[in-house]
N, C-alpha and C positions, 0 to 999 in steps of 0.2 A: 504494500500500500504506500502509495507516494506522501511526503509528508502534508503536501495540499489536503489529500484524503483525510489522514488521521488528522488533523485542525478541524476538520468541519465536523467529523463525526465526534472528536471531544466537546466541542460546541454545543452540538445539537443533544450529547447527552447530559449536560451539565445545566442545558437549558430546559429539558425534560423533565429533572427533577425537582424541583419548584413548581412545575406548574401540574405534576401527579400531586402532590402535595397538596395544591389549592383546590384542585379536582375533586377530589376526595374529601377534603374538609367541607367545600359546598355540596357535593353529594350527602353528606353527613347530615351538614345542617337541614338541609328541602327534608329529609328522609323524619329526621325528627321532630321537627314542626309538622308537616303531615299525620305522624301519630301521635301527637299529645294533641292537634286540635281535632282526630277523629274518637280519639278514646273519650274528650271533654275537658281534659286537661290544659288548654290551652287558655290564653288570655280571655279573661271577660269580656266583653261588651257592655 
């Protein structure tokens, strides 16, 4: 692999993980606000 190569693919995997990271934490959040407002638990009105 040409050094060009191995740059981009360091890049692209060091850019990857931060945004798995954020992925997953907003996956997180929708998923548990979904079940505390369908169980009742969620904010009042």
């Amino acid at each position: 692999m040409s050094p060009l190569e191995s740059m981009i693919w360091s890049i692209l995997g060091y850019a990857a993980m931060p945004v798995i990271f954020i992925v997953g934490f907003a996956i997180t959040v929708v998923v548990t606000c979904f079940l505390l407002e369908t169980t009742g638990n969620g904010l009042e009105d």
